[in-house]
N, C-alpha and C positions, 0 to 999 in steps of 0.2 A: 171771553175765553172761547175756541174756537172747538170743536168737535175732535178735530184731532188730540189739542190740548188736555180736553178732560178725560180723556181715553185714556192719555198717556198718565196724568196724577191718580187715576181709578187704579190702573196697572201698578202703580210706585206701592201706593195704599194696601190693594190686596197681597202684593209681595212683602211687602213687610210685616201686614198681619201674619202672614202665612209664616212667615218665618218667625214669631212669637210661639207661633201655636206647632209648627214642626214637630220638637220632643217630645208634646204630651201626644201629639198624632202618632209618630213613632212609637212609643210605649204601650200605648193602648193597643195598638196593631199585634206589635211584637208578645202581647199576653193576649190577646185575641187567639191568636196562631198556635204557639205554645202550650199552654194552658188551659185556657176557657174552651177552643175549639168545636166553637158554635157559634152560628149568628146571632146577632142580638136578636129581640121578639118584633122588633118595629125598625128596622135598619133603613129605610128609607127618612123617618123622622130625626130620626138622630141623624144622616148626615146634614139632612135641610137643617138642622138647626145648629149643628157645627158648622158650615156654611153662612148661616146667618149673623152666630156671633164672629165669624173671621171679619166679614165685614162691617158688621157695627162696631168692633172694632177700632179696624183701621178707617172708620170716620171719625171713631173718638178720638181718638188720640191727633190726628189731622186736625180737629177743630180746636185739641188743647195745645196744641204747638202753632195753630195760626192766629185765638185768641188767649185763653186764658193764660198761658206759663208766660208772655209776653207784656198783658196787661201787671200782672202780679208782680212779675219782678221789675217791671220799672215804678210802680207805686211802692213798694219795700224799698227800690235806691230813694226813692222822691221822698219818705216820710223819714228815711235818717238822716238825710241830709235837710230838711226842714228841724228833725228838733225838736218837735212838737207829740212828746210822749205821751200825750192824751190821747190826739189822732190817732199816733203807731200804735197803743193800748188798740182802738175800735177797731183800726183797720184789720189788726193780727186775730183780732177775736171771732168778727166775722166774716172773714173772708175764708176763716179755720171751719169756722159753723156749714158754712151753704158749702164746703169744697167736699166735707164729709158726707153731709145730707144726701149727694151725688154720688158717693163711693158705688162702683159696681161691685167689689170685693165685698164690701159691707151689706148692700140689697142681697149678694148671693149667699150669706149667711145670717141674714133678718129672715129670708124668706123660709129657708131650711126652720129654723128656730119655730114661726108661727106654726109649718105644718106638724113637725112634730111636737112641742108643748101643748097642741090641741089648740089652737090661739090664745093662753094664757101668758104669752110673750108676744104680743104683735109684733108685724117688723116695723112698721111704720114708728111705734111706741120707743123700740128696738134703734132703730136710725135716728129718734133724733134726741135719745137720752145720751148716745154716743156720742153725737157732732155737738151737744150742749157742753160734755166734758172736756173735749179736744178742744171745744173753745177757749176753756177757762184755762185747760193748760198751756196753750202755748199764750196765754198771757204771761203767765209767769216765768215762761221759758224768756219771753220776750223781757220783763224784768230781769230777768237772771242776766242777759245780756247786755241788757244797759251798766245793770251795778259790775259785772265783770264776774260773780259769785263762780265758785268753782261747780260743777256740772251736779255733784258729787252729792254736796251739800242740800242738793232738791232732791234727785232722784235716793239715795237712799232712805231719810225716811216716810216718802211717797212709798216705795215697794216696802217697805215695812208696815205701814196703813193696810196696803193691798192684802199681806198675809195674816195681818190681823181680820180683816171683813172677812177670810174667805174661811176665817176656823165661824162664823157668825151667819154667814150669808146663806140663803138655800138652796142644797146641793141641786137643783136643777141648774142654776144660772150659775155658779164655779166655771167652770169649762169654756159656758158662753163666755160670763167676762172673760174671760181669758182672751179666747180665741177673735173676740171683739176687738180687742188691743192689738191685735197682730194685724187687721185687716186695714184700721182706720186708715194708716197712708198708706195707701197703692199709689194708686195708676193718677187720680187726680190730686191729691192732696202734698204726696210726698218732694216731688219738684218744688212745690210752691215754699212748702215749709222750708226745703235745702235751699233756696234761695232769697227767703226772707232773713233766716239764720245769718248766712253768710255774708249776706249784703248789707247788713247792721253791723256784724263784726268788723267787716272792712271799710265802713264808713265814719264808726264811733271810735275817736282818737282813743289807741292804750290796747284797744282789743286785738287779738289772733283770731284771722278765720278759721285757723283748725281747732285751736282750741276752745275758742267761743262761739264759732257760727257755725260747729253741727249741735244738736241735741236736741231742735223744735221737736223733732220728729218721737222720739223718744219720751218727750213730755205729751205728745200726743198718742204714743200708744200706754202710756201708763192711766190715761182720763178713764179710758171705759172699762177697767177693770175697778177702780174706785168708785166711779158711777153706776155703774151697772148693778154692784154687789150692794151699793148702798140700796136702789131702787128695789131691788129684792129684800130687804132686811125689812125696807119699811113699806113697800108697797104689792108686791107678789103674792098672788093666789096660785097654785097651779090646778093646770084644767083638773076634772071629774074622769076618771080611768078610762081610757076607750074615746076619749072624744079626739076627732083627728080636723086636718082643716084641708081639702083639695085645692089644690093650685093649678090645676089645671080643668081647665072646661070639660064639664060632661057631655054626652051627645048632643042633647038637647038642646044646648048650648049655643051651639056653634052657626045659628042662623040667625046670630047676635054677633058673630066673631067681629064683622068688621066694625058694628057699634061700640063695641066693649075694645078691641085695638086706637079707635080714634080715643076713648076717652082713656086709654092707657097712655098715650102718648101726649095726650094733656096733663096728667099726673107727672110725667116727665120734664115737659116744659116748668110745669110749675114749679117741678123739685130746683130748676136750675135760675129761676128767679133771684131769688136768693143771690145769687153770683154776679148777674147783673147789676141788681142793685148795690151792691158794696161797692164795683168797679165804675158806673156812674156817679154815686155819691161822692165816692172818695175824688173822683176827678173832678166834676163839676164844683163842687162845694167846699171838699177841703184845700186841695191843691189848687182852686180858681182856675183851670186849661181846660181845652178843648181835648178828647181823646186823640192820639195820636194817628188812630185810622179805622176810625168808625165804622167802614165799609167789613173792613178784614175783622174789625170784634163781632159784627152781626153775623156776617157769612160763619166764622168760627161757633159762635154759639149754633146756630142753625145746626152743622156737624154734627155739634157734640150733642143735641138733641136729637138729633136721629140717630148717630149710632149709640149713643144710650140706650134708647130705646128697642134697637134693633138685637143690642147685647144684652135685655132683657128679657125678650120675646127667646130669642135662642136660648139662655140659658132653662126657662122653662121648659124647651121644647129639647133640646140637644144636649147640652152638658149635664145638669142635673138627673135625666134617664140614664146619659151615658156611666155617670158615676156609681148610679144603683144597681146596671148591670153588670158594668166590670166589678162591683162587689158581689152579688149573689155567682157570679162563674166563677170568682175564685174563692167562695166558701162554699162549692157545694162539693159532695163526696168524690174522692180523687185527686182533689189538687191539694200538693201539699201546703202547709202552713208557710214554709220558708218562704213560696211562690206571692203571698199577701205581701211580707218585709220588704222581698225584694220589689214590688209593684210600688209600694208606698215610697221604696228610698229612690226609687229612677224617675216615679212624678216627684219627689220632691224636688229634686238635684237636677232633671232638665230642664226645667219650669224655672224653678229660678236664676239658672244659668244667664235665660231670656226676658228676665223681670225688667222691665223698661224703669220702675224708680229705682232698682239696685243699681242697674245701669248708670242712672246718670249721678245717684249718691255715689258709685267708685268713680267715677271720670272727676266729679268735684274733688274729693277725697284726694286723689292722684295728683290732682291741679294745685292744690291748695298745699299740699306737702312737698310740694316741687320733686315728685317722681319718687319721696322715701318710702310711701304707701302703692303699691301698687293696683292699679285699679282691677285688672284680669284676676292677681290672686285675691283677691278680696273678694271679688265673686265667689270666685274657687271656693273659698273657705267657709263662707257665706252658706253656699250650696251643699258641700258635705255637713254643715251641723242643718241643713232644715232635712234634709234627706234621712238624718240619727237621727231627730226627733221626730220626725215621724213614725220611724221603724218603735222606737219608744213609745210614743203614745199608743201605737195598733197592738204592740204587749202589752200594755196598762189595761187596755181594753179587755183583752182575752182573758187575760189574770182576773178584773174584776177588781184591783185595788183602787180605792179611794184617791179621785186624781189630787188633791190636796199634797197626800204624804207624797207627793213627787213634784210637784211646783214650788212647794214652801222652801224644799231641802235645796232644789233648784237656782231661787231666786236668793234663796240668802248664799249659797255660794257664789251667785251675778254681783250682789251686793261687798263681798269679802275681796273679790279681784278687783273691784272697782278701787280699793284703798293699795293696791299695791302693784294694780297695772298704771303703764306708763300715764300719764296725763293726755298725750294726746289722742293713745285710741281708745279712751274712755267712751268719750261721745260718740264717735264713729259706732262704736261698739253697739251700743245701745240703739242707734238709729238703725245699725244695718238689723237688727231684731223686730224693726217694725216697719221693714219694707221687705220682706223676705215672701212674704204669698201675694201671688198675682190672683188677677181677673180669670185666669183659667187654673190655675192650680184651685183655688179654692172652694169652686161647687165640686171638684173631685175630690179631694180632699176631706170635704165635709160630709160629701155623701160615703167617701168611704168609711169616715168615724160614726156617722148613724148608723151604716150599713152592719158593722162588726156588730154593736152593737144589739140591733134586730136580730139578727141571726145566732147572736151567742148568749147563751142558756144562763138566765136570772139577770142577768143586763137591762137598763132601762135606756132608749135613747138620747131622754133629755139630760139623763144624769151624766151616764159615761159616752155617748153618743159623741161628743164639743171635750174638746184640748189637742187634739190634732194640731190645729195652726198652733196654740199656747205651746207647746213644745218644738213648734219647727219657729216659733221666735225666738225660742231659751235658750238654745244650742247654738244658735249662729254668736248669741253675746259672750259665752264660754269661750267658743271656739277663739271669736277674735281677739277678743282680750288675752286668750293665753298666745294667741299668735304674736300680740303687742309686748307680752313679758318675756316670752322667749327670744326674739329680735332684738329686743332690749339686752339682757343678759349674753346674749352671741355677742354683740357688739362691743358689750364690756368686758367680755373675758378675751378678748384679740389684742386688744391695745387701748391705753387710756383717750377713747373719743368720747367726747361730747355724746349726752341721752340720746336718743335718736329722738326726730321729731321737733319742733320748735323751742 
């Protein structure tokens, strides 16, 4: 590749970061201005490390679109068309494990979790009791797919189980499960799952890919609120009052930085092992072939390990400050309260306008229903219910009510549409609930549900702090499921056509 060459993918890279991160740049500016109307305390930090994560970034995602979403989905066509549902069992279960273990969405609310629980929630602990349940479930998702079983029949009483642990589980970790559940498929996981899904549905004689090959995803954010809540039932201590955990170097520190960065980014590498190994084994050994371009999966991994990394080191440095200062300027005296809703529903709503897995769940979505689903409004729709449940949660907060009495009531109304919305946007439904928070909505996000939190009188972080994400996944599955019952019902009341949908 020649100098000018990489000049020019550097430029593609940082333009398309730039334009993920646009809206929340806007927003944040636009209540900067209005509102806050002060500089942050360290405005040079924060943009280096907004900066940092633009381009760690647009490496990741380069490296996951030049190896992994390519190796993944041609070993998902290879092992249905093999047959060989012992393999498809291994392959789905770890390749679900090491894709989560890698969640950036998920490190950036592991990490939040240790500093406030005091480390009595590690993130590390945190990461890989999540990526052990999203394994387990999209085994069964992956069963559910072979036998044809309707979506229905798993997911409701799964969230039933869930509402059961959380009147049992300890109110520190409610929220977290929750809001676990919403992050597990981002940026890396959620491609992979919409195309193992769909790629079995349309390989295995009898099946519909709409109606059978979404829902991986789905069965994957339902694992860690089960998991989660269980591992607090049976295994949670919470810290000793006052104990806090710093995530960032103290002065002293920093004449270690570049030792303690090298061994950061070994921690990184390691975390994406994992990933390697399933995509070697499964070639070499199960499938008997040689990779199909060994060159392009090394270089891709390489990416994705730097901009990993580089999207961790920002978010320590850049997004998670940024988060805590746009919450303390908009709760300090003078700004009014409406001024918080509206901040909460414009990050929700521009953020995921620009969410790279809703993106490409509506484009499949769209594909797959030959144009009856439309993939822009499905965004749309998408984005007004994470936008309400945010503004939702940041009242739950204030009010102080117990997040329980508003997820249960929640989820068993997800559960009651699910018997009487149409079949096909069931799954859809439910998946778009667990790709709705990005890589960049979510240290905002989280820092702004600590943030209320801290600041509002008798509040405890770790209790009411976490359901932000839980409710900006709740709203999106209301919203679309009733978008699916009322296009449905339009349709019938015009003239006797056929259900919409397959």
């Amino acid at each position: 590749m020649g100098l000018g060459s990489l000049f020019r993918v550097i430029r593609e890279l940082l333009h398309e970061a730039a334009r993920d991160l646009a809206p929340t740049l806007i927003v944040v500016v636009l209540f900067q201005v209005f509102f806050i109307q002060r500089m942050p305390d360290n405005p040079a930090a924060l943009i280096g490390g907004f900066a940092v994560v633009l381009l760690g970034l647009a490496l990741f995602v380069k490296g996951l679109d030049a190896a992994i979403f390519p190796a993944g989905e041609t070993m998902a066509f290879d092992f249905a068309r093999r047959g060989s549902f012992l393999w498809l069992v291994f392959f789905a279960f770890f390749v679900s494990f090491a894709s989560v273990a890698a969640e950036p969405a998920l490190m950036a609310v592991a990490y939040k979790a240790e500093a406030v629980s005091g480390g009595s929630m590690g993130a590390l602990t945190l990461r890989m009791v999540a990526a052990l349940g999203v394994g387990i479930a999209v085994v069964v998702g992956v069963w559910r797919i072979v036998l044809g079983h309707s979506i229905g029949n798993y997911l409701i009483p799964g969230y039933l189980l869930v509402i059961v642990l959380t009147v049992f589980s300890p109110p520190q970790l409610v929220g977290l499960a929750f809001d676990s559940g919403g992050v597990v498929a981002s940026t890396v996981t959620a491609p992979l799952l919409t195309a193992l899904g769909v790629g079995l549905a349309t390989s295995i004689r009898g099946r519909n890919p709409l109606l059978d090959g979404f829902g991986l995803i789905a069965f994957g954010a339902l694992a860690p609120m089960i998991i989660i809540q269980l591992y607090g039932i049976l295994f949670f201590v919470p810290a000793a009052a006052g104990t806090s955990v710093v995530m960032m170097p103290s002065d002293d520190q920093h004449q270690y930085a570049a030792l303690e960065m090298l061994i950061d980014f070994g921690i990184m590498v390691r975390n994406l092992l994992p990933i390697i190994a399933v995509v070697l084994f499964s070639s070499f050994v199960i499938l008997r072939r040689p990779l199909a371009d060994p060159r392009g999966l090394a270089v891709g991994m390489v990416l994705v390990a730097v901009g990993l990394f580089m999207f961790d080191e920002g978010l320590q440095v850049g997004l998670f400050p940024l988060g805590d200062e746009m919450t303390r300027g908009l709760m300090r005296d003078g700004v009014p309260m409406w001024a918080v809703y509206l901040y909460g529903f414009l990050i929700g709503f521009a953020t995921t306008m620009a969410e790279p897995a809703l993106i490409a769940l509506s484009i499949k979505a769209d594909e797959v229903s030959l144009g009856q689903l439309k993939g822009f409004w499905l965004r749309f729709l998408v984005s007004v219910g994470v936008g309400i449940g945010i503004v939702i949660g940041c009242a739950r907060i204030i009010d102080g009510t117990n997040i329980a009495y508003w997820l249960i009531p929640g989820y068993l109304l997800v559960l009651a549409m699910t018997k009487f919305a149409p079949d096909f946007i069931v799954p859809i439904a439910y998946d778009c609930g667990g790709v709705t928070t990005s890589t960049v909505t979510v240290p905002l996000v989280t820092a702004l549900g600590v943030g209320l939190a801290e600041r509002t009188p008798g509040r405890d972080p770790m209790i009411d702090g976490f359901g932000l994400i839980a409710f900006a996944s709740l709203l999106p599955m209301i919203i679309v499921m009733s978008y699916g019952m009322l296009a449905n019902w339009w349709l019938r009341s015009r003239k006797p056509v056929k259900e919409i949908g397959p």
